[in-house]
N, C-alpha and C positions, 0 to 999 in steps of 0.2 A: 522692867515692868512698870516702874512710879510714873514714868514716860507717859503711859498711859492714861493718868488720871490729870497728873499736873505739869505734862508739856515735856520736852530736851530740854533740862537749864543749861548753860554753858557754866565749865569750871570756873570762875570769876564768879557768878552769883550763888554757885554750891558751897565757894570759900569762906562769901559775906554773909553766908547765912550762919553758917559755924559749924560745929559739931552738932547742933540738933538735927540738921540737914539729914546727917547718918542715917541718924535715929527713924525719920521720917520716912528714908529713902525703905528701909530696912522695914519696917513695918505698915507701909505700903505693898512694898514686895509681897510680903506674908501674905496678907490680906488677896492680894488678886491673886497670887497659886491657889488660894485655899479656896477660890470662887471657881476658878477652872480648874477645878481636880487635879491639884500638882501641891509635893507635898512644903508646906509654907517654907522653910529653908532647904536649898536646893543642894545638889553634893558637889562638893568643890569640883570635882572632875568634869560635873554639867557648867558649872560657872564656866569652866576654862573652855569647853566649846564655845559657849554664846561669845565669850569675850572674842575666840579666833574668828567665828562667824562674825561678829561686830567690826571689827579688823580688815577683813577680804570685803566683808560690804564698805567700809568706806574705800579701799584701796579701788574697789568698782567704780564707785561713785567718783571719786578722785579722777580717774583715767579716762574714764566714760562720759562723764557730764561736766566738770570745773576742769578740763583742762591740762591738767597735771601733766607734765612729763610721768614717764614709769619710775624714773632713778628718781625722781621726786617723791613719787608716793612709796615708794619702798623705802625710802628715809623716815617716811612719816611713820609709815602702818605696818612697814615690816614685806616683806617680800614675798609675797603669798607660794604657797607651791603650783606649780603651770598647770598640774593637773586636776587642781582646784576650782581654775579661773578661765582655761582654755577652754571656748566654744560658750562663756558665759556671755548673756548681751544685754544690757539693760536699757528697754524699750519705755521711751520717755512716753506716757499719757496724759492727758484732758484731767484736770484737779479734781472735775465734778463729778467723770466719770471714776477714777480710784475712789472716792470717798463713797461715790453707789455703791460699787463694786464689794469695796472692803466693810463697808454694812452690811449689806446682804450675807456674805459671809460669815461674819459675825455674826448675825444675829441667828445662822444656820446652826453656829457651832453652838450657839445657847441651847435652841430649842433642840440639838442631837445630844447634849446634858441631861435636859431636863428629862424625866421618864415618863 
């Protein structure tokens, strides 16, 4: 979710930043659950999906768009299950159309919040 406010850092600049990195990342988090209606610390067992979903999305991306061999990216990301992945396609679009797209949306899901 910090992603959100302040970009994917890559691990090398999460390192250099230190341990307050954490702290930031952690109470960012809080902060945008507690904006969309999710409760500020999440239960380990939802962590571990998002993580496996995070996982099979790169393992996608990996196979689908950069390239990767499969015994590549199951080295990387771990080897998805088939019936996870099977019949998934990931439809490359126009940068300006996703950023429409994913506004509008967003800004649906504000106003279906708000009362």
């Amino acid at each position: 979710a910090p992603e959100y406010v302040i970009g994917d850092m890559i691990s090398p600049v999460k390192s250099a930043v230190g341990p307050d990195y954490g702290v930031l990342d952690d109470r960012l988090t809080a902060a945008i659950h507690i904006r969309f209606g999710l409760p500020a610390i999440l239960p380990v067992s939802v962590k571990r999906q998002i993580k496996k979903a995070d996982k099979i999305s790169a393992w996608l991306e990996a196979t689908q768009i950069a390239g990767f061999k499969v015994d590549e990216a199951d080295k990387l990301f771990g080897k998805p299950a088939p019936d996870l992945v099977n019949g998934l396609r990931i439809h490359l679009r126009p940068p300006l159309a996703v950023r429409r797209d994913f506004t509008a949306r967003h800004e649906q899901l504000l106003k279906d919040m708000d009362p």
